[in-house]
C-alpha positions as CSV (number, residue, x, y, z in Angstrom):
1,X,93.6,185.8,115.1
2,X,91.1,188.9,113.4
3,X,92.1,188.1,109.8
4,X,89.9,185.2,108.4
5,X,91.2,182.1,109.1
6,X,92.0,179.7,105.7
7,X,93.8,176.5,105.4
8,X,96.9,178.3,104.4
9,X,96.7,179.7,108.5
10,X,96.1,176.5,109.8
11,X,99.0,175.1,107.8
12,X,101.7,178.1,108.9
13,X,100.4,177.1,112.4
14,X,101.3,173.5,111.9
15,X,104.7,174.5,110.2
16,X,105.5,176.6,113.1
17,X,104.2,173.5,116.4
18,X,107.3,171.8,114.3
19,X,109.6,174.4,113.7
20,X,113.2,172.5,114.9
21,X,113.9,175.3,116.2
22,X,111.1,177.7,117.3
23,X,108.5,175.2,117.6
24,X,106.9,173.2,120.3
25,X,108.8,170.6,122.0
26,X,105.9,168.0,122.2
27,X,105.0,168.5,118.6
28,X,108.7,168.1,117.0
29,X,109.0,164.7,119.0
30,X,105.6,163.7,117.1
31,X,106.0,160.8,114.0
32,X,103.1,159.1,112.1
33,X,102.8,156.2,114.9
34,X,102.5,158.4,117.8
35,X,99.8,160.5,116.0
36,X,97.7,157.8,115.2
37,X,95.9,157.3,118.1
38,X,94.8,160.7,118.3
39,X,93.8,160.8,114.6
40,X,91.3,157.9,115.5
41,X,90.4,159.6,118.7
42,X,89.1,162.6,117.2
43,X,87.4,160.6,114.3
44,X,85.4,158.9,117.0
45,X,84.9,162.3,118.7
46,X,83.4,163.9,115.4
47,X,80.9,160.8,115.1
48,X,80.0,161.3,118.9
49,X,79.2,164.6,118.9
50,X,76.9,164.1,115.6
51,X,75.2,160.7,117.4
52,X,74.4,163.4,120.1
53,X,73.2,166.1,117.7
54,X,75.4,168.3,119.2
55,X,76.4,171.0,116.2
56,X,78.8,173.4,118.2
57,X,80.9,170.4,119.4
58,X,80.8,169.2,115.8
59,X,82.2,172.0,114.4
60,X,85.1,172.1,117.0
61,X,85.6,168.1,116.3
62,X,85.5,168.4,112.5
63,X,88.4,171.3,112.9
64,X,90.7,169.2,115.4
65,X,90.1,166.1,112.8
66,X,91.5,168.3,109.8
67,X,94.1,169.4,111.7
68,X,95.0,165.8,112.3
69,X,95.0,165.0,108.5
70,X,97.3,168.4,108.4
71,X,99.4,167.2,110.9
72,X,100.0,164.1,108.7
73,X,100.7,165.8,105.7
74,X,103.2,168.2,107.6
75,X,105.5,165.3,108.6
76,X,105.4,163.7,105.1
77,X,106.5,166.9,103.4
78,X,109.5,167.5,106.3
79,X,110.0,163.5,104.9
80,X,109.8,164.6,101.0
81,X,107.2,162.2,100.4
82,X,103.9,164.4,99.8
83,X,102.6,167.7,101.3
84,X,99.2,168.8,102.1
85,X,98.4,169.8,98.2
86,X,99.2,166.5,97.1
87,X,96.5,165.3,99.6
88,X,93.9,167.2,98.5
89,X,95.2,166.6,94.5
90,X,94.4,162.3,95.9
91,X,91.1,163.3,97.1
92,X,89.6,165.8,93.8
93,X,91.3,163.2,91.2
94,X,89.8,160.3,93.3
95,X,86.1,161.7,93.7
96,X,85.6,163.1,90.0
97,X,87.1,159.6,88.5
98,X,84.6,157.6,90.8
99,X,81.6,160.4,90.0
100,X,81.0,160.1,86.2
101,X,77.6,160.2,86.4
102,X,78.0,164.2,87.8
103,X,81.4,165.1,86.3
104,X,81.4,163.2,82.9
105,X,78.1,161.5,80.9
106,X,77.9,158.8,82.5
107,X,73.6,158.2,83.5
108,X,72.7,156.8,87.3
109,X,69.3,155.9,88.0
110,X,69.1,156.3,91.5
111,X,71.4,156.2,94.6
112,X,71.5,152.3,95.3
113,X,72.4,152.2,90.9
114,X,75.4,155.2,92.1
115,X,76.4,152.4,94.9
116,X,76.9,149.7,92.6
117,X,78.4,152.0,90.0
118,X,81.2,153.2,93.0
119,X,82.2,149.6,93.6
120,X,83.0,148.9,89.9
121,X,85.2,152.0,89.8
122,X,86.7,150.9,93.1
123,X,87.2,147.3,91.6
124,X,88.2,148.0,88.3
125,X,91.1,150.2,90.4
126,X,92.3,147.2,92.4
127,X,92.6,145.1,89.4
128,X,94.6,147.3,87.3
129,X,97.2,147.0,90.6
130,X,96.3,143.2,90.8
131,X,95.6,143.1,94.3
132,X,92.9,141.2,97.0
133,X,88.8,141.8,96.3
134,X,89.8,142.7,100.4
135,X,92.3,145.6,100.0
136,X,91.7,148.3,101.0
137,X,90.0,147.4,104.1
138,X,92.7,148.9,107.2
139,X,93.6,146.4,110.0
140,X,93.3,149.5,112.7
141,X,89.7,149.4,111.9
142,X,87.6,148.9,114.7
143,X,86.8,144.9,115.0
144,X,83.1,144.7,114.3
145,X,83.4,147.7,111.3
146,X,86.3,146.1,109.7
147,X,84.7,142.0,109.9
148,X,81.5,143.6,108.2
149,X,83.3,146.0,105.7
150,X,85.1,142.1,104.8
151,X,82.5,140.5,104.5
152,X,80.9,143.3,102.0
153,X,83.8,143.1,100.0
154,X,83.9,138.9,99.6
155,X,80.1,139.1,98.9
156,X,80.6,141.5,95.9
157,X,82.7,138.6,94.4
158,X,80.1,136.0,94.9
159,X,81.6,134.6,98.6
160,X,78.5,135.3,100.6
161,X,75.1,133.5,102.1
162,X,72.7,133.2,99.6
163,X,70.1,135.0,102.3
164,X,69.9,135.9,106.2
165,X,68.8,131.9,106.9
166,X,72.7,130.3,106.4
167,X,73.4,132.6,108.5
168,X,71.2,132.4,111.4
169,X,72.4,129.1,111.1
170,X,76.0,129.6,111.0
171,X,76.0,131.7,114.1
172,X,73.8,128.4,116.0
173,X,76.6,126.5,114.9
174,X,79.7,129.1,116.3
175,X,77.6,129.2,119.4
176,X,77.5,125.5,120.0
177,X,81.3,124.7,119.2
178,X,81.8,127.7,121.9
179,X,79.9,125.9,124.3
180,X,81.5,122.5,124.1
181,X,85.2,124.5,124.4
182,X,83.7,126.4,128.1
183,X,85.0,124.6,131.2
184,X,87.9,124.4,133.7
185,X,89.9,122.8,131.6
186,X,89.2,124.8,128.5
187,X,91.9,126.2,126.4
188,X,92.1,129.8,126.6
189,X,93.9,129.8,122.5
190,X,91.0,127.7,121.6
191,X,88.0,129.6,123.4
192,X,89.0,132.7,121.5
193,X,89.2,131.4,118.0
194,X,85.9,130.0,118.9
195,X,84.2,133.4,120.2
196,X,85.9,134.9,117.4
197,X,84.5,132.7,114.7
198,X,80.9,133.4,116.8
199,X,81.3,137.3,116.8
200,X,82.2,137.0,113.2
201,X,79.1,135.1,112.4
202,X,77.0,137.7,114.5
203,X,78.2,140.6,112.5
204,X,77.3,138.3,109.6
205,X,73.7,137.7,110.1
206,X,73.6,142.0,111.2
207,X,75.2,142.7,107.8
208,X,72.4,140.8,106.3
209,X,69.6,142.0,107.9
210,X,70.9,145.9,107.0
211,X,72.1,147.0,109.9
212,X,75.8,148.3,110.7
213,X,76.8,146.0,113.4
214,X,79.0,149.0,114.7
215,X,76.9,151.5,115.2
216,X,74.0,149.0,116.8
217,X,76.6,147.6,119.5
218,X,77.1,151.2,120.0
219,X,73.1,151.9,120.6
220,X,73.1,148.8,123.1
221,X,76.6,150.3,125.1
222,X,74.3,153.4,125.6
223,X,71.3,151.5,126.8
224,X,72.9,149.1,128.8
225,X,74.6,152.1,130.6
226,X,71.8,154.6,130.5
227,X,70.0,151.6,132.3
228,X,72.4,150.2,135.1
229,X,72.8,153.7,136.0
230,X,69.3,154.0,136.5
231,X,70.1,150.8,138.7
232,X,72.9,152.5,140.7
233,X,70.4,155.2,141.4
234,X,67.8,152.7,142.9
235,X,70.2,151.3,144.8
236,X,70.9,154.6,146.5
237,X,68.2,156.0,147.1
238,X,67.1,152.4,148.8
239,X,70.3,153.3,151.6
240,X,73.2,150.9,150.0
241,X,75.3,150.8,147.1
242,X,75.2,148.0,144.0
243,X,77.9,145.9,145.1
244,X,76.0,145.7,148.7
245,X,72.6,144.5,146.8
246,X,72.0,140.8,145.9
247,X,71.5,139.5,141.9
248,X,67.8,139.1,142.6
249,X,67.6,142.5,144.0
250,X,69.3,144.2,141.3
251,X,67.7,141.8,138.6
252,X,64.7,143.4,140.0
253,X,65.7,146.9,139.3
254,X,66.5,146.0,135.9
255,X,63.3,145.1,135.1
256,X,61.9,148.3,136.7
257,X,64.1,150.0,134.8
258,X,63.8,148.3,131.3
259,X,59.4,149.0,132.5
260,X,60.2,152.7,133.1
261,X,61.5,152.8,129.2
């Protein structure tokens, strides 16, 4: 393409990938369910590439993630339910009505007051529909992200730990009830509602102490790889492979490694 590139292009080139006709065979076969996946995909792929500080990938991310929500909005208008200008009508209407404070007269102190003031708008809109203080929270949420983003919306009613100490407490008592379920004759239904109820706790006592349980697993993922890799490479260059080393010899790389750090 020489002519600028707009969203009206990128929507003509998403009418045409699902032209019945003319368009691309893989795209036409395409419904919400089968796009899904990919949607997520890139969504993780847009937060990678910023985690990694990486601003050319980001840009190609952030483009294949809008073309995702174009994709969406394509299928829906060959369904008649919305198209893409409905989409963006959701988004404006939605962001000025929950921004008084910049598009009305409405005064905010601070950010943390602009927080507070956000959750009463998004509140005050789920009662007016009479739904759950946990709507709006979607089940294809990653676990950890979606257990915390409940147990944010609970606490703004009043369901919550009065501080981090219940908590610490709580996840003692998960752990415990876990152990006395582990053995040969465990029950694998009933070990998982108990390491559920334990990872639930976790994310708890995270949430409490300010940190987005999510994004930390994600930190310790990185290390723990970043360091058994390290490992693997010890392992070679000592003339044998990590499966052929003993625990106390690759225990002993660990802590070389975790030293190194």
């Amino acid at each position: 393409m020489t002519a600028p590139a707009t969203i009206e292009t990128l929507l003509e080139i998403m009418a045409r990938l699902r032209d019945p006709q003319h368009g691309c065979p893989w795209d036409q076969l395409q419904d919400f369910r089968s796009i899904a996946p990919f949607t997520l995909e890139e969504a993780y792929e847009v937060v990678d590439a910023i985690n990694r500080d990486d601003m050319d990938d980001l840009q190609d991310e952030l483009g294949d993630l809008l073309f995702q929500v174009v994709y969406h909005a394509q299928m829906a208008n060959e369904a008649g339910r919305f198209d893409f200008s409905n989409v963006l009508h959701s988004i404006c209407d939605k962001m000025v009505r929950r921004h008084p404070h910049v598009f009305a007269d409405e005064k905010i102190a601070d950010a943390e007051a602009q927080t507070r003031a956000w959750e009463r708008h998004k509140e005050s809109e789920r009662k007016a529909g009479a739904g759950s203080a946990l709507d709006g929270v979607p089940m294809a949420l990653p676990a950890l992200t979606r257990a915390c983003k409940l147990q944010r919306k609970a606490s703004r009613v009043g369901f919550d730990w009065p501080d981090s100490h219940g908590v610490a407490e709580k996840v003692e008592e998960e752990l415990q009830e876990l152990r006395a379920e582990l053995g040969e004759t465990a029950d694998p239904a009933v070990l998982a509602e108990e390491a559920g109820d334990l990872l639930f706790a976790v994310v708890n006592l995270v949430r409490h102490a300010g940190i987005d349980p999510e994004t930390a697993l994600h930190q310790a993922n990185r290390k723990f790889a970043r360091r058994f890799q390290r490992v693997e490479a010890l392992c070679r260059e000592a003339g044998y492979s990590v499966s052929e080393a003993d625990l106390e010899t690759l225990d002993g790389y660990w802590e070389q490694v975790k030293r190194e750090e």
